[in-house]
N, C-alpha and C positions, 0 to 999 in steps of 0.2 A: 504494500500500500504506500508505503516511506519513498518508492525508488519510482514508481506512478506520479508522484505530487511533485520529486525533483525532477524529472521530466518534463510533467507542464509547466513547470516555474523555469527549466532552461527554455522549454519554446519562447515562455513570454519573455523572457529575460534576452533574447536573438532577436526579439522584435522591439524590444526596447519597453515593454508594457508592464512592468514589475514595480512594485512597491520596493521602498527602503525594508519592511518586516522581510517581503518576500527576500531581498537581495542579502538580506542577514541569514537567512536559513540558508539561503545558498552555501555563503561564506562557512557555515557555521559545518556545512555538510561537508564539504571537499577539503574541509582542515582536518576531520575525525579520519582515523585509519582506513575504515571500512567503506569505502569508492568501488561503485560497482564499477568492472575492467573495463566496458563499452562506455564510462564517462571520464575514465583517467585523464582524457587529453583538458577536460575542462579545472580540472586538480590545481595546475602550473598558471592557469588565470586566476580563479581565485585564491590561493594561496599566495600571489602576488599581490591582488589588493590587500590582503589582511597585513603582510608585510610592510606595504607603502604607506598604509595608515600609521604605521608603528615609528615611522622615521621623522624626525624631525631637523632644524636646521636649527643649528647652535648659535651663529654669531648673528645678531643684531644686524637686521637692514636698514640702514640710514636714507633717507629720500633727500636728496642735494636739490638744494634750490637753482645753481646756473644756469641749468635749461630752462626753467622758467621763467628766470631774467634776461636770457638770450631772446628767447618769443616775446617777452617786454620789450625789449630796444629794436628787434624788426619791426614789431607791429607797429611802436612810434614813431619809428623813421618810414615807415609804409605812409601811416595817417599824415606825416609831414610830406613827403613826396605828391599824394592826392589836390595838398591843399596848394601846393605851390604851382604843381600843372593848373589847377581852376583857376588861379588867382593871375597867372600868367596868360590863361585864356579869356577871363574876363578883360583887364587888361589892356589887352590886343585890340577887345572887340570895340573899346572905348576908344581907342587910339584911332580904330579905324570912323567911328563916328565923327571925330574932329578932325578929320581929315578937310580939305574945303573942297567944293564941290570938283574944282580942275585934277585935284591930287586923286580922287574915287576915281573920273573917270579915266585918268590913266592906268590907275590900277584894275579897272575893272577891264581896260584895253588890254595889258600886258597879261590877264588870268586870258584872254579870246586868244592872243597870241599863244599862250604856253597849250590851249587845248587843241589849236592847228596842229601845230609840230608834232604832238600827242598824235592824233588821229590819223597824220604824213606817214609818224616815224611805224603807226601799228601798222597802216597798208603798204610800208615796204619790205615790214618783216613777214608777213604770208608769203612770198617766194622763200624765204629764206625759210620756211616749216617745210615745204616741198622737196627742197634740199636737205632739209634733213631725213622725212622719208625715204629718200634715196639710199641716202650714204646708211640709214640703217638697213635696207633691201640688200645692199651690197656685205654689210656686214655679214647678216644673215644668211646669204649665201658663199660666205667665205668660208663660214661655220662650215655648212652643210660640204662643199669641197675638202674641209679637212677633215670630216666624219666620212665621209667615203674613200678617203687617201685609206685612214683608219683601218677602214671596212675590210678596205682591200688589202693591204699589208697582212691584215688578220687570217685572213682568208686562203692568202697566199701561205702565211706558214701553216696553217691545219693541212694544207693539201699538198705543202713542199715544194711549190712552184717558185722556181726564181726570174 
């Protein structure tokens, strides 16, 4: 009846479904001499936890404060970095308001200009993507030339052809 109950208590205990009582019987079972021989292999686990329970750590764990003074002084130099990029974009923005009306519209000429150049310099580089599908087709087929050199070298020594 004893070797019935620790059988259902190893299913549940495989499926994770065991009480602390049950997991105590367990323990309490595979430490006594008398292990029936089809459950030996489970003996070396629980007699392992009963063990691990029994161990303790002698010397005192201190907890150091530096890492958490470390993440102090990121974080505040993070918070000060945030505040100087706004303050720096604010700023600007004010700057560019008191600009007079001749000073905007130059600059707003020279942002028309920098977006030409932009849209010149992208429609010169599409030849320049074509050229490089090439040059990677040619790669790729250097590959496949030096896997068939391979092939054949191979082939030639299985068969002793020189």
């Amino acid at each position: 009846m004893e070797l019935n109950n620790i059988e259902s208590l190893l299913k549940k205990y495989d499926e994770g479904q065991t009480t602390l009582q049950e997991e105590a019987q367990l323990k309490h079972y595979f430490t006594t001499e008398s292990v029936a021989p089809h459950l030996e292999v489970y003996r070396s686990l629980f007699t392992y936890l009963v063990s691990d329970k029994q161990l303790s750590y002698q010397r005192p764990l201190t907890a150091t404060q530096s890492s958490s003074n470390k993440y102090r002084w990121f974080a505040s130099a993070a918070v000060v970095t945030i505040m100087f990029s706004v303050f720096t974009t604010l700023m600007s923005r004010n700057e560019f308001i008191e600009l007079s009306s001749e000073e905007q519209y130059t600059y707003n000429e020279t942002l028309k200009a920098f977006d030409l150049i932009s849209s010149h310099m992208n429609k010169a580089s599409a030849p320049l993507n074509a050229l490089n599908m090439i040059s990677n087709s040619f790669e790729k087929g250097q590959q496949n030339v030096a896997f068939l050199e391979e092939f054949n070298n191979s082939t030639n020594k299985i068969f002793n052809i020189k």
